[in-house]
C-alpha positions, 0 to 999 in steps of 0.5 A: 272434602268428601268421601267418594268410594273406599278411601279415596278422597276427593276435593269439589269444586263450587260447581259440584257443591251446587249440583249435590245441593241441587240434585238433594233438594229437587231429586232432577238430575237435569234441574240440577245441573242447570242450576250448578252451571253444567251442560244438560245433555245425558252422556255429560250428566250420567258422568258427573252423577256417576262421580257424585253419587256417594256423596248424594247418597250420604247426604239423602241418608243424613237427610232422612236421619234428622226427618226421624226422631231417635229413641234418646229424642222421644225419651227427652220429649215424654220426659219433658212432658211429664215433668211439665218441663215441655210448653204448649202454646194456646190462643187465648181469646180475652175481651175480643183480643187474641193472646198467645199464652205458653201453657204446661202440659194438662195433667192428662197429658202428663199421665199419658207421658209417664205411662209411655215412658213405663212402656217403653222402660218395660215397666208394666210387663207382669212376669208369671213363673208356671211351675208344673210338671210336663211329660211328652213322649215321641212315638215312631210308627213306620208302618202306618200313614203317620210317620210321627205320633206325640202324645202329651199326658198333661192336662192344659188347664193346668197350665193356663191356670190363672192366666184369665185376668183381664188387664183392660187392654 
C-alpha cells in the first residue's frame, strides 16, 4: 500500500510497482514505462507519473537517506575505530603468495578517531570568561553629516589580553 497525497491511500497494481521500481532506478519516464508494460505515448505517461509521483518522490528521499551516513553512524564508526573494534582488510605478500589479512586500525589511526569523536562532543573548546569594565556612549548630532556618533572610552588591548596563544591550528 502507499501514500498518495494527504490521507488517501491507494492500492498498486504490479504493474505500477514495476514502473515506480523503474522510473527510481533509471529516472526515464519513457524507460520506465516500457519496462512495466504501459503504452509510451506522453499524454498516457504524464498521467501515470502524475498519479505516481509521491510515491517516486518518498522513494528517491529514502534513496538518498541511506546514500548519507547519520551522526549516530559516524559516531559508532569513529567509536569502532578507536577501539580497535573496527577491521581493515590488507594484502599481504608471504614467499610470492598473496594473502588476505584483517588488521586492527594503526594506533595512528585510533588517535585520529578519538580525537574527531572529541571534536565532534565539544571537548576541545577552551572557554575564556573576560571579565572588564566596557563603557559606551551614544551621541545624536542632528546638525552635522553624521547622524550618529559612538564613542567607546575603553582601550581594546585590554580585551584581547592573552588571547595570542598559538593553538597549532
Amino acid at each position: 500500500m502507499a501514500i498518495i497525497g494527504k490521507n488517501k491511500y491507494v492500492l498498486l497494481t504490479e504493474k505500477e510497482k514495476r514502473f515506480v521500481d523503474a522510473f527510481v532506478e533509471t529516472g526515464n519516464m519513457q524507460l520506465a514505462a516500457k519496462e512495466a508494460g504501459y503504452p509510451t505515448y506522453y499524454k498516457s505517461l504524464e498521467k501515470l507519473y502524475n498519479r505516481m509521483q509521491p510515491l517516486i518522490d518518498d522513494r528517491m528521499k529514502m534513496m538518498d537517506a541511506k546514500k548519507i551516513a547519520s551522526t549516530e553512524e559516524i559516531l559508532q564508526f569513529l567509536t569502532g575505530v578507536m577501539r580497535g573494534d573496527e577491521k581493515e582488510t590488507i594484502v599481504v605478500y608471504n614467499d610470492g603468495e598473496a594473502e588476505v589479512v584483517d588488521k586492527k586500525p594503526a594506533m595512528r589511526d585510533r588517535i585520529k578517531s578519538a580525537e574527531n569523536l572529541g571534536k565532534a562532543k565539544g571537548m576541545f573548546i577552551e572557554n575564556r570568561k573576560v571579565d572588564t569594565e566596557l563603557t559606551i556612549h551614544f551621541g545624536m548630532d542632528y546638525g552635522s553629516e553624521s547622524d550618529y556618533k559612538v564613542e567607546v572610552e575603553n582601550d581594546l588591548e585590554q580585551l584581547t589580553e592573552g588571547t595570542d596563544d598559538d593553538y597549532g591550528d
